[in-house]
Backbone atoms as SQL, in Angstrom:
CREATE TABLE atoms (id INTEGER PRIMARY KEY, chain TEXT, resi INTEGER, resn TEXT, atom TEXT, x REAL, y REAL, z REAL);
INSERT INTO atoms VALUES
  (1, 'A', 1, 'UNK', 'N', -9.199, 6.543, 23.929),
  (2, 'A', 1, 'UNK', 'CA', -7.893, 6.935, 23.451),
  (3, 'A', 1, 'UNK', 'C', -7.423, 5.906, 22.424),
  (4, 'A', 2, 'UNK', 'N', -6.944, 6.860, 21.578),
  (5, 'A', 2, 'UNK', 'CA', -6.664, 5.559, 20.366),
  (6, 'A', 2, 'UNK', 'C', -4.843, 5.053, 20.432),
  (7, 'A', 3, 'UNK', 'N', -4.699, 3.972, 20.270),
  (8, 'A', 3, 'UNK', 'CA', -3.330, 3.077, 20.245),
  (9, 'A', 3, 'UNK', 'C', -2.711, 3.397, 19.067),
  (10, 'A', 4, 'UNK', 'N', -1.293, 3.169, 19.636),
  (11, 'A', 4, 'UNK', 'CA', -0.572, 3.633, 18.208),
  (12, 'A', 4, 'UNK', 'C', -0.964, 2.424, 17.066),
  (13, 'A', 5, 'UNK', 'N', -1.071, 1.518, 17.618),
  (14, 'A', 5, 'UNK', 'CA', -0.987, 0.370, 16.739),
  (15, 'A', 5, 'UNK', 'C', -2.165, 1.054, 15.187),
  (16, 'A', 6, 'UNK', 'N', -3.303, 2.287, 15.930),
  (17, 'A', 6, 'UNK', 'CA', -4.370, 2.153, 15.346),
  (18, 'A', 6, 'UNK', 'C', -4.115, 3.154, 14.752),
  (19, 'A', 7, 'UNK', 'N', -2.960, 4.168, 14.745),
  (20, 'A', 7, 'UNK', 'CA', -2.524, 5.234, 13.989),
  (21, 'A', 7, 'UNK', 'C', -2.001, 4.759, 12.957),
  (22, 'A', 8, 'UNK', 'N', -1.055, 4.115, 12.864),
  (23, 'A', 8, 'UNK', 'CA', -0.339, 3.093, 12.214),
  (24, 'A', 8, 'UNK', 'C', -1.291, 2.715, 11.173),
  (25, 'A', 9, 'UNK', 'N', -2.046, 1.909, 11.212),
  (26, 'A', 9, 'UNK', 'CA', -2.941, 1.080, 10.441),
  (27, 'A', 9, 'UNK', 'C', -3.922, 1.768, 9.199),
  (28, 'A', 10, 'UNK', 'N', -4.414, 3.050, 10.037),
  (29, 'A', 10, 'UNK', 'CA', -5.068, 4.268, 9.332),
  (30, 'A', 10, 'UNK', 'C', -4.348, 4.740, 8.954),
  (31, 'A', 11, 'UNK', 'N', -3.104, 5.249, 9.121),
  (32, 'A', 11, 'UNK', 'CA', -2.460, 6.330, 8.327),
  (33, 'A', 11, 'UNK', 'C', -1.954, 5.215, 6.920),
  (34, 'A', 12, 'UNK', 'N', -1.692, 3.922, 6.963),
  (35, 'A', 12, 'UNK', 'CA', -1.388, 3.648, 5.399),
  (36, 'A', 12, 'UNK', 'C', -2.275, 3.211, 4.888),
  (37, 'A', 13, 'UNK', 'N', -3.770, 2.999, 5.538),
  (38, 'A', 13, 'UNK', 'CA', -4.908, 2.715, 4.652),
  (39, 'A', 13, 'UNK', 'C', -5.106, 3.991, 4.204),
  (40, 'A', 14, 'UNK', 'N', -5.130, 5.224, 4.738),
  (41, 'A', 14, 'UNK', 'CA', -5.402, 6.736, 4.295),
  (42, 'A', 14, 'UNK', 'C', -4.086, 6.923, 2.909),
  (43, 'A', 15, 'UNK', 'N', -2.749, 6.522, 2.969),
  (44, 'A', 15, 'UNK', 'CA', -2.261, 6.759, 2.002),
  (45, 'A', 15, 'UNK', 'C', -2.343, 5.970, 0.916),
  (46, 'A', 16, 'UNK', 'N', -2.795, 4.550, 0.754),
  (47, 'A', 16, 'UNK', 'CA', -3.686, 3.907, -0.349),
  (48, 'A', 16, 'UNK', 'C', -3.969, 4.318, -1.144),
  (49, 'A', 17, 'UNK', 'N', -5.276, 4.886, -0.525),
  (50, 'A', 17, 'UNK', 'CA', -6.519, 5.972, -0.640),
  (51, 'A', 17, 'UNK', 'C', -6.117, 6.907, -1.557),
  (52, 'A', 18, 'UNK', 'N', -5.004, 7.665, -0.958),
  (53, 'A', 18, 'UNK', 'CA', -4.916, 8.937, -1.407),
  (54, 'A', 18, 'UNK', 'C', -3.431, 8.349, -2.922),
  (55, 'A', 19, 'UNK', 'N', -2.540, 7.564, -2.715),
  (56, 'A', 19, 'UNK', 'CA', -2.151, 7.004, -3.684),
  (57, 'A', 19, 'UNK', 'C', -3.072, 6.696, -5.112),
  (58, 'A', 20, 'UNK', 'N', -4.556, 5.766, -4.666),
  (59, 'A', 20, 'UNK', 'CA', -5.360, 5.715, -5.666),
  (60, 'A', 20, 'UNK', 'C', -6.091, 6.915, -6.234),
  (61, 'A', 21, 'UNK', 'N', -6.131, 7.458, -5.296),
  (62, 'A', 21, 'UNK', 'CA', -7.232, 8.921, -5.909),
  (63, 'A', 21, 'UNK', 'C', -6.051, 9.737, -6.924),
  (64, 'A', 22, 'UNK', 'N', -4.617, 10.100, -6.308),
  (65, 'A', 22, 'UNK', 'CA', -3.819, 10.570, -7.346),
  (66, 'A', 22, 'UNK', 'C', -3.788, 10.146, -8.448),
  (67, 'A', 23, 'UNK', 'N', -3.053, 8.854, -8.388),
  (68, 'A', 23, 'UNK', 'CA', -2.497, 8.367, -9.481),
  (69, 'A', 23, 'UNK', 'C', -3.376, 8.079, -10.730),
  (70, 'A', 24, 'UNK', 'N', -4.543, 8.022, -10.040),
  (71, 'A', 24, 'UNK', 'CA', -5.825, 7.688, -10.572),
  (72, 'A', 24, 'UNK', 'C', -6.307, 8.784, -11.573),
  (73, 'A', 25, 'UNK', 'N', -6.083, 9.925, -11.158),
  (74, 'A', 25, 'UNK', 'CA', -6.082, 10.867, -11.805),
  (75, 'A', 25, 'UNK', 'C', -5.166, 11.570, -12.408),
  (76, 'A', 26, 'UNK', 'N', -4.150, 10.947, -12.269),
  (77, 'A', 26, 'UNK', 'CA', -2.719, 11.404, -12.860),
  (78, 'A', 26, 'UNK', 'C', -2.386, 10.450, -14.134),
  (79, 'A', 27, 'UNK', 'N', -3.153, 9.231, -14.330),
  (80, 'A', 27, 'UNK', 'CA', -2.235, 8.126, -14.611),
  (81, 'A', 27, 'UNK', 'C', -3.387, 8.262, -16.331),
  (82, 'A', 28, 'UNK', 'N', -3.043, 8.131, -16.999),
  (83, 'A', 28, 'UNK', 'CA', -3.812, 7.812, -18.441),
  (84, 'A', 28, 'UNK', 'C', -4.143, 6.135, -18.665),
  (85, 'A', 29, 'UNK', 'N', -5.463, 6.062, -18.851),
  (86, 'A', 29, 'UNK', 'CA', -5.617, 5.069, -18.806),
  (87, 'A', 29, 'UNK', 'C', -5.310, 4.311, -20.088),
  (88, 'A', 30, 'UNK', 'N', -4.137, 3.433, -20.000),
  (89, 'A', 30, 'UNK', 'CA', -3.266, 2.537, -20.715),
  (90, 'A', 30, 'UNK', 'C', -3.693, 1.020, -20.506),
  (91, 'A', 31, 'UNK', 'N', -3.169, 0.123, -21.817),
  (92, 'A', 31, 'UNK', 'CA', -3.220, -1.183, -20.898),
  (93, 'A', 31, 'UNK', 'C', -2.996, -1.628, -19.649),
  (94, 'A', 32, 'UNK', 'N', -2.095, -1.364, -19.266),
  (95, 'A', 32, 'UNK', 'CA', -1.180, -1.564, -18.383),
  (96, 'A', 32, 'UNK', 'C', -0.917, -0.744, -17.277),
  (97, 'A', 33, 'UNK', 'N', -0.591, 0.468, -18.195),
  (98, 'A', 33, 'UNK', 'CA', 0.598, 1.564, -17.650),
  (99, 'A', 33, 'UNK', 'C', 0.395, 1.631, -16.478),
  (100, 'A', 34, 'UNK', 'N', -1.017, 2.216, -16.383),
  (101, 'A', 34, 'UNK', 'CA', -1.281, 2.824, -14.924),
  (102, 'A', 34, 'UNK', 'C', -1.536, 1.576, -13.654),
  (103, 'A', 35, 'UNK', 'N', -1.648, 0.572, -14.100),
  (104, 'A', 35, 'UNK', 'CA', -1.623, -0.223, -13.360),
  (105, 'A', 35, 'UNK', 'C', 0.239, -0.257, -12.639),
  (106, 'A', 36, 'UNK', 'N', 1.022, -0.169, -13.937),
  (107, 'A', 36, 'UNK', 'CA', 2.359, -0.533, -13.504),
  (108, 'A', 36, 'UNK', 'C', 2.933, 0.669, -12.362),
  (109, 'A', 37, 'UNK', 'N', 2.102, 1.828, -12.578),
  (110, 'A', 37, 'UNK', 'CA', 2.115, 3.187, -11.748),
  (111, 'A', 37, 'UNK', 'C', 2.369, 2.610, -10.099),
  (112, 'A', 38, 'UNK', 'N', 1.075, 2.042, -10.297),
  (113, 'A', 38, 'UNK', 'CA', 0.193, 1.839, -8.870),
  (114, 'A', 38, 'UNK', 'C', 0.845, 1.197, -7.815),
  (115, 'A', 39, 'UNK', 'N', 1.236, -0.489, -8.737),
  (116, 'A', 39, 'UNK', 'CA', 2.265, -1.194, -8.129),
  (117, 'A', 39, 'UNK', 'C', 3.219, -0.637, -8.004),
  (118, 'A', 40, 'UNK', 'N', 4.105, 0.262, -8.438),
  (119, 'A', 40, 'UNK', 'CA', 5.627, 0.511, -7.861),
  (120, 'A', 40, 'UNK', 'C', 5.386, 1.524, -6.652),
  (121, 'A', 41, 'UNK', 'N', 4.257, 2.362, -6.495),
  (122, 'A', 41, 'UNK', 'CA', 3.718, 3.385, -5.144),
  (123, 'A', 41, 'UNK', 'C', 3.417, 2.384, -4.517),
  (124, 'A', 42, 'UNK', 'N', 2.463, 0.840, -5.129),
  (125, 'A', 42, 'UNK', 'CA', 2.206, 0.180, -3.420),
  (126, 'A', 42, 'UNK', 'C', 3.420, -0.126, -3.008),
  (127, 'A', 43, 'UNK', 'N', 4.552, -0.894, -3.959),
  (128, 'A', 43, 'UNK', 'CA', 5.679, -1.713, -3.710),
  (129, 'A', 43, 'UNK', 'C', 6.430, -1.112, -2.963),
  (130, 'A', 44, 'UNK', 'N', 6.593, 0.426, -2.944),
  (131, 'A', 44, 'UNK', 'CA', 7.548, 1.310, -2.127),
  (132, 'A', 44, 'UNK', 'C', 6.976, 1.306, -0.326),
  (133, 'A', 45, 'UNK', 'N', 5.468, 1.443, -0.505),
  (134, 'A', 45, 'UNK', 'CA', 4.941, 1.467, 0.714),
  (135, 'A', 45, 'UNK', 'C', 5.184, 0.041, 1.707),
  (136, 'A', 46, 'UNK', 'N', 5.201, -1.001, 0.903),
  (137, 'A', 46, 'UNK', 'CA', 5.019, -2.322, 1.323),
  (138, 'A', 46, 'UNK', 'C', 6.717, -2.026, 1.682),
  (139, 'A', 47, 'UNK', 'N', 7.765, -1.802, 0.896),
  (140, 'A', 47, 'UNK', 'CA', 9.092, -1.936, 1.555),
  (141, 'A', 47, 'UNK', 'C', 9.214, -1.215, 2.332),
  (142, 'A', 48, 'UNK', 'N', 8.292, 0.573, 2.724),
  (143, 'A', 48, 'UNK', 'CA', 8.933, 1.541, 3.920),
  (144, 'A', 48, 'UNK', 'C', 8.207, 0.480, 5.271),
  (145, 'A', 49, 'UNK', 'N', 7.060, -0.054, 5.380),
  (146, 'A', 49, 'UNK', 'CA', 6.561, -0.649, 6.029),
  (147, 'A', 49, 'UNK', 'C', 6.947, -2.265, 6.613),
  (148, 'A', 50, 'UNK', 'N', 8.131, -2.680, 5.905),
  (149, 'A', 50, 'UNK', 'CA', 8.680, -4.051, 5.952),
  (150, 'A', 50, 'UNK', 'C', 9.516, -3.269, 6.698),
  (151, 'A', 51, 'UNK', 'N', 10.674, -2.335, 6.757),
  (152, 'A', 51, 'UNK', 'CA', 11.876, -1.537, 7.487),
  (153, 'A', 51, 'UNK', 'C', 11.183, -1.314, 8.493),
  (154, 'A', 52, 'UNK', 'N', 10.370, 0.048, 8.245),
  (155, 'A', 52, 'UNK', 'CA', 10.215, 0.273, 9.803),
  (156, 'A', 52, 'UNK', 'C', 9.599, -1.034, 10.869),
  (157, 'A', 53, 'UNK', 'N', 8.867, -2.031, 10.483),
  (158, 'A', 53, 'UNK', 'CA', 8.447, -3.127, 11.083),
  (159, 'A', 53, 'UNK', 'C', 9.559, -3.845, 11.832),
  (160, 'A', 54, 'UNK', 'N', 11.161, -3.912, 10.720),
  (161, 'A', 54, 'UNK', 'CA', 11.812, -4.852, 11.250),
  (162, 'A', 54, 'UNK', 'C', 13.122, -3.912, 12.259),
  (163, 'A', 55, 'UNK', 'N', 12.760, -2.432, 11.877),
  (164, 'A', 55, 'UNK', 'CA', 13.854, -1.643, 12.960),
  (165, 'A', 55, 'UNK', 'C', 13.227, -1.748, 13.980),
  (166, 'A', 56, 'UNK', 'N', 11.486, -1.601, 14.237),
  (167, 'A', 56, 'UNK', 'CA', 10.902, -1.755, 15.609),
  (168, 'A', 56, 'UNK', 'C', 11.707, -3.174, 16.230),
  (169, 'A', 57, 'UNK', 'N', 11.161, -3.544, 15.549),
  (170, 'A', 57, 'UNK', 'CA', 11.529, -5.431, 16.027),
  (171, 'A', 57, 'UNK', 'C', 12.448, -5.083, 16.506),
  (172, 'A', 58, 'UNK', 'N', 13.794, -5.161, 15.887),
  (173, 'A', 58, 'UNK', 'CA', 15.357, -5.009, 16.533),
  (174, 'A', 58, 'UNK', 'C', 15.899, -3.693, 17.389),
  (175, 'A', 59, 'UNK', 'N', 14.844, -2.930, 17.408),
  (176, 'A', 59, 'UNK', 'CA', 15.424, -2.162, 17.983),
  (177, 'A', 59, 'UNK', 'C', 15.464, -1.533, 19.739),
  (178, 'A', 60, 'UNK', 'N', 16.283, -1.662, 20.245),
  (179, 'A', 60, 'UNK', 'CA', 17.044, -1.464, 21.689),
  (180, 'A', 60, 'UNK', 'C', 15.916, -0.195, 22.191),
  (181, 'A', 61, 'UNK', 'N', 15.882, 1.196, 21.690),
  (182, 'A', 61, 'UNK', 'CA', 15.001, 1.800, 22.083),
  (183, 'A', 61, 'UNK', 'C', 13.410, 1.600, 22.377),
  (184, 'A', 62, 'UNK', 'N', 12.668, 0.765, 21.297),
  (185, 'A', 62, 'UNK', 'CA', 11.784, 0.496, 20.918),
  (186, 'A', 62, 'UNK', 'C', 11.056, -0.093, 21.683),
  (187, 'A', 63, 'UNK', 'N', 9.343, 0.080, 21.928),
  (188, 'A', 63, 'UNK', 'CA', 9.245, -1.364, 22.746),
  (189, 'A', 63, 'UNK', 'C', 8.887, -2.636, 22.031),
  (190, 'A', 64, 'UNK', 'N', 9.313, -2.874, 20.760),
  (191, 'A', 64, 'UNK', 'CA', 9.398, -3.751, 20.063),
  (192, 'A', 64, 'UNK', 'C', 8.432, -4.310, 19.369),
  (193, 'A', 65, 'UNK', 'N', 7.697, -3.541, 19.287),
  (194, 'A', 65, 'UNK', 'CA', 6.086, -3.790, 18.683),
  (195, 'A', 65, 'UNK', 'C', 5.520, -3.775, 17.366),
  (196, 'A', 66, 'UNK', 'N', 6.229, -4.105, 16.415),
  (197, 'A', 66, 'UNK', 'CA', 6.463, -4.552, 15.157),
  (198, 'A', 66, 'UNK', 'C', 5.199, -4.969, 14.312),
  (199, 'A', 67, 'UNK', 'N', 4.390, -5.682, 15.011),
  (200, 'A', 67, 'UNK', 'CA', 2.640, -5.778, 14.458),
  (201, 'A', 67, 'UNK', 'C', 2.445, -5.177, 14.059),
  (202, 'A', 68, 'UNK', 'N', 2.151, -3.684, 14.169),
  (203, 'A', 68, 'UNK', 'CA', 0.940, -3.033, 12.868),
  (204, 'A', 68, 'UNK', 'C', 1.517, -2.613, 11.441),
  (205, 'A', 69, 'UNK', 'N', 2.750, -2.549, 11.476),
  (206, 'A', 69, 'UNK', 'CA', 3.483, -2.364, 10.597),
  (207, 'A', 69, 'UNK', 'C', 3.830, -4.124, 9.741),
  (208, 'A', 70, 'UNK', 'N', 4.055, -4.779, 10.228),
  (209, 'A', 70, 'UNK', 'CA', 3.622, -5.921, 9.426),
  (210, 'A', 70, 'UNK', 'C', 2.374, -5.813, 8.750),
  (211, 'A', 71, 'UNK', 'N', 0.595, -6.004, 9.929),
  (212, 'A', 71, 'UNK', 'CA', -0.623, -5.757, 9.498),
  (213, 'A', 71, 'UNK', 'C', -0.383, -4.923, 8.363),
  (214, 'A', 72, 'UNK', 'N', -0.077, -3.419, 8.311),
  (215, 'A', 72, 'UNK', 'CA', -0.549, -2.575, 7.564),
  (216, 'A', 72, 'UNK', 'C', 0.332, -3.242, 6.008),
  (217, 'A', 73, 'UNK', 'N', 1.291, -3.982, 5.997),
  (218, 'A', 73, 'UNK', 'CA', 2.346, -3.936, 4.902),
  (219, 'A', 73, 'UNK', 'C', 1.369, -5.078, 4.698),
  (220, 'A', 74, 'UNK', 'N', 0.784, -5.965, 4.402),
  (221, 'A', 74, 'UNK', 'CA', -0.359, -7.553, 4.698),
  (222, 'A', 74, 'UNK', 'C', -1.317, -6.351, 3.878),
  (223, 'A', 75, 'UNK', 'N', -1.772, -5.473, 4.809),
  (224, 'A', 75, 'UNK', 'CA', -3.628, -5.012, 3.943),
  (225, 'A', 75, 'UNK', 'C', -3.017, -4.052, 2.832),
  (226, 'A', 76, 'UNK', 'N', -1.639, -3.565, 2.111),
  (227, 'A', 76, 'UNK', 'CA', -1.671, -3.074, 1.397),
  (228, 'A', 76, 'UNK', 'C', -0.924, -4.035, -0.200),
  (229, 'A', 77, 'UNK', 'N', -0.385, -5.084, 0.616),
  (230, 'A', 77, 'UNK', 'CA', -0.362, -6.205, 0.004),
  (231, 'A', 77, 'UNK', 'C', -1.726, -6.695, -0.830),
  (232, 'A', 78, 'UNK', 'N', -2.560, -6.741, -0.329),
  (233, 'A', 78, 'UNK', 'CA', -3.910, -7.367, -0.324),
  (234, 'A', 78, 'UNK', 'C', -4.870, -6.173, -1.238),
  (235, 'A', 79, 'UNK', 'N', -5.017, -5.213, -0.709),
  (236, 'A', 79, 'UNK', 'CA', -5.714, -3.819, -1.254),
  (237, 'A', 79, 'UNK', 'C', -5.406, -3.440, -2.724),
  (238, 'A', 80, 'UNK', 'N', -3.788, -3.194, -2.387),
  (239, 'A', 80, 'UNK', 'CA', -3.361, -2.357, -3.469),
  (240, 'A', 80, 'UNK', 'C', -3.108, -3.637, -4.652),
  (241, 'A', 81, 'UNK', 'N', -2.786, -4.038, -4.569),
  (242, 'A', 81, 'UNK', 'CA', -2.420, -5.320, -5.434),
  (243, 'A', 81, 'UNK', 'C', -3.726, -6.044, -6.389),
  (244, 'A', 82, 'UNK', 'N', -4.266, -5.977, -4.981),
  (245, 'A', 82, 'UNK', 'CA', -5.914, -6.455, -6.247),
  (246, 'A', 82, 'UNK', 'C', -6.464, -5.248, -6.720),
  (247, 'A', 83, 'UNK', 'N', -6.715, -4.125, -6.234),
  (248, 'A', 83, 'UNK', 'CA', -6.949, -3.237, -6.785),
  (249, 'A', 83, 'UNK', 'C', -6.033, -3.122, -8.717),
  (250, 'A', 84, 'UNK', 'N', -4.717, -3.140, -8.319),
  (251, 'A', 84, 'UNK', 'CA', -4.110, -3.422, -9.552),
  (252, 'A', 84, 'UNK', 'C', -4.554, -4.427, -10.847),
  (253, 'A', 85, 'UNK', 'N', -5.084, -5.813, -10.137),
  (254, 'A', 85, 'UNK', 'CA', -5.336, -6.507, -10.733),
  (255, 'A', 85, 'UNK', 'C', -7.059, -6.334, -11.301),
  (256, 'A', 86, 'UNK', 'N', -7.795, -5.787, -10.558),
  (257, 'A', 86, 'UNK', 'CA', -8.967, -5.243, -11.123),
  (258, 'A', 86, 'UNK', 'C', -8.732, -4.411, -12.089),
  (259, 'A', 87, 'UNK', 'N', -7.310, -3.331, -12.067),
  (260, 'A', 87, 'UNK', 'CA', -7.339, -2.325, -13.379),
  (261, 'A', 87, 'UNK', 'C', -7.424, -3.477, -14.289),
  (262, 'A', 88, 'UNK', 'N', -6.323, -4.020, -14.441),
  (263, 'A', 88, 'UNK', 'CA', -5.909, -4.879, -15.397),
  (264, 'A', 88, 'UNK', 'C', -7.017, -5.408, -15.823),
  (265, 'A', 89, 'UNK', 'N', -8.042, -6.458, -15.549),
  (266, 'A', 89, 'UNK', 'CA', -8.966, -7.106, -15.965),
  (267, 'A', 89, 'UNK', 'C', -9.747, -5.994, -16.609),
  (268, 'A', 90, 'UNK', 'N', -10.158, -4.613, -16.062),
  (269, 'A', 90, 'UNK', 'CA', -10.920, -4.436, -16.363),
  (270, 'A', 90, 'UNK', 'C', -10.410, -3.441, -18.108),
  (271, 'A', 91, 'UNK', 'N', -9.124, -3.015, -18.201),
  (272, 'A', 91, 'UNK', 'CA', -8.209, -2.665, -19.080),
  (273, 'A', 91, 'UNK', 'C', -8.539, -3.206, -19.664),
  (274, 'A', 92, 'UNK', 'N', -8.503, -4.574, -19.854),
  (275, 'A', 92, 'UNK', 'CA', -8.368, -5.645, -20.853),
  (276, 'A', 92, 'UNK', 'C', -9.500, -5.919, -21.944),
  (277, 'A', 93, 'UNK', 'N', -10.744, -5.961, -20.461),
  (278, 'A', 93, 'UNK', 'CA', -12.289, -6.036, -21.180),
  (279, 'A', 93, 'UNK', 'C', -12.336, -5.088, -22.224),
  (280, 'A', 94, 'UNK', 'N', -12.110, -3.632, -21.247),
  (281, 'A', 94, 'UNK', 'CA', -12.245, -2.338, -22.767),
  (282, 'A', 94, 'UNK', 'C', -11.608, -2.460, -23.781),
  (283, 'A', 95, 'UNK', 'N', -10.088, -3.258, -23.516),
  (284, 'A', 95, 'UNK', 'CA', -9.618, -2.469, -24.877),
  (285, 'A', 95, 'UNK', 'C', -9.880, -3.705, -26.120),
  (286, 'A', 96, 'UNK', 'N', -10.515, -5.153, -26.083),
  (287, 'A', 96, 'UNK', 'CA', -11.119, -6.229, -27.124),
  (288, 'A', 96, 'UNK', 'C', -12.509, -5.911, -27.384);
Protein backbone atom coordinates (compact mmCIF):
# COMPACT_ATOMS: atom_id res chain seq x y z
CA UNK A 1 0.00 0.00 0.00
CA UNK A 2 1.39 3.16 -0.99
CA UNK A 3 1.73 6.34 1.67
CA UNK A 4 0.47 9.52 1.06
CA UNK A 5 3.75 10.93 1.55
CA UNK A 6 4.44 8.82 -1.86
CA UNK A 7 1.40 10.27 -3.70
CA UNK A 8 2.54 13.53 -2.92
CA UNK A 9 6.01 13.18 -4.26
CA UNK A 10 4.84 11.49 -7.68
CA UNK A 11 2.13 13.55 -8.39
CA UNK A 12 4.61 16.82 -8.64
CA UNK A 13 7.38 14.89 -10.20
CA UNK A 14 4.48 13.75 -12.81
CA UNK A 15 3.53 17.50 -13.15
CA UNK A 16 7.25 18.60 -13.96
CA UNK A 17 7.11 16.15 -16.48
CA UNK A 18 4.12 17.09 -17.94
CA UNK A 19 4.94 21.04 -17.39
CA UNK A 20 8.20 20.19 -19.52
CA UNK A 21 6.63 18.15 -22.21
CA UNK A 22 3.97 21.17 -22.68
CA UNK A 23 5.70 24.02 -22.50
CA UNK A 24 8.27 22.38 -24.35
CA UNK A 25 6.19 22.17 -27.06
CA UNK A 26 4.35 25.19 -26.68
CA UNK A 27 7.26 27.45 -26.00
CA UNK A 28 9.44 28.72 -29.30
CA UNK A 29 12.68 28.27 -28.88
CA UNK A 30 14.09 31.83 -27.92
CA UNK A 31 17.13 32.90 -26.05
CA UNK A 32 15.67 32.96 -23.14
CA UNK A 33 12.01 33.06 -23.51
CA UNK A 34 11.16 29.67 -22.99
CA UNK A 35 13.34 29.20 -20.37
CA UNK A 36 11.60 32.34 -18.61
CA UNK A 37 8.20 30.15 -19.42
CA UNK A 38 9.44 27.27 -17.42
CA UNK A 39 10.62 29.11 -14.38
CA UNK A 40 7.44 31.03 -13.65
CA UNK A 41 5.30 27.21 -14.02
CA UNK A 42 8.16 25.81 -11.70
CA UNK A 43 8.01 29.05 -9.41
CA UNK A 44 4.14 28.72 -9.07
CA UNK A 45 4.52 24.98 -8.19
CA UNK A 46 7.36 25.60 -5.70
CA UNK A 47 4.91 28.40 -3.99
CA UNK A 48 1.48 25.96 -4.18
CA UNK A 49 3.85 23.43 -2.49
CA UNK A 50 5.55 25.90 0.17
CA UNK A 51 1.43 26.71 1.32
CA UNK A 52 0.14 23.60 1.33
CA UNK A 53 3.42 22.33 3.33
CA UNK A 54 3.05 25.16 5.81
CA UNK A 55 -1.09 24.83 6.22
CA UNK A 56 -0.27 21.02 6.95
CA UNK A 57 2.27 22.14 9.48
CA UNK A 58 -0.17 24.58 11.26
CA UNK A 59 -2.93 23.03 10.83
CA UNK A 60 -5.41 21.78 13.86
CA UNK A 61 -7.12 19.20 11.53
CA UNK A 62 -4.09 17.84 10.00
CA UNK A 63 -1.82 15.28 11.24
CA UNK A 64 0.82 17.64 10.62
CA UNK A 65 2.94 16.03 8.22
CA UNK A 66 4.39 18.68 6.21
CA UNK A 67 7.54 16.56 4.72
CA UNK A 68 6.65 15.60 1.37
CA UNK A 69 5.47 18.73 0.44
CA UNK A 70 8.62 20.44 1.54
CA UNK A 71 10.63 17.19 -0.31
CA UNK A 72 8.59 17.65 -3.39
CA UNK A 73 8.99 21.79 -3.37
CA UNK A 74 13.35 20.80 -2.74
CA UNK A 75 13.19 18.19 -6.05
CA UNK A 76 11.36 20.75 -8.10
CA UNK A 77 13.64 23.36 -6.89
CA UNK A 78 16.48 21.20 -8.03
CA UNK A 79 14.80 19.55 -11.37
CA UNK A 80 13.07 22.32 -12.76
CA UNK A 81 15.56 24.97 -12.21
CA UNK A 82 18.49 23.14 -13.70
CA UNK A 83 16.58 21.91 -16.25
CA UNK A 84 16.09 25.78 -16.95
CA UNK A 85 19.55 26.36 -16.70
CA UNK A 86 20.49 23.58 -19.21
CA UNK A 87 17.96 25.46 -21.71
CA UNK A 88 19.89 28.41 -21.21
CA UNK A 89 23.41 27.03 -21.75
CA UNK A 90 22.37 25.16 -24.30
CA UNK A 91 20.34 28.42 -26.07
CA UNK A 92 23.35 30.14 -25.84
CA UNK A 93 25.77 27.51 -27.55
CA UNK A 94 23.22 27.61 -30.66
CA UNK A 95 22.60 30.90 -31.00
CA UNK A 96 27.06 32.10 -31.28
Amino acid sequence: MDKPAQHIIRNNLIAVLVAALVLGLAAKPTAGGSAFIFGIVYLGQVAVNLLLGLGSLFSRTSDGNAAPYFLSMLLVLIIGFGACAGMLSISNFRME
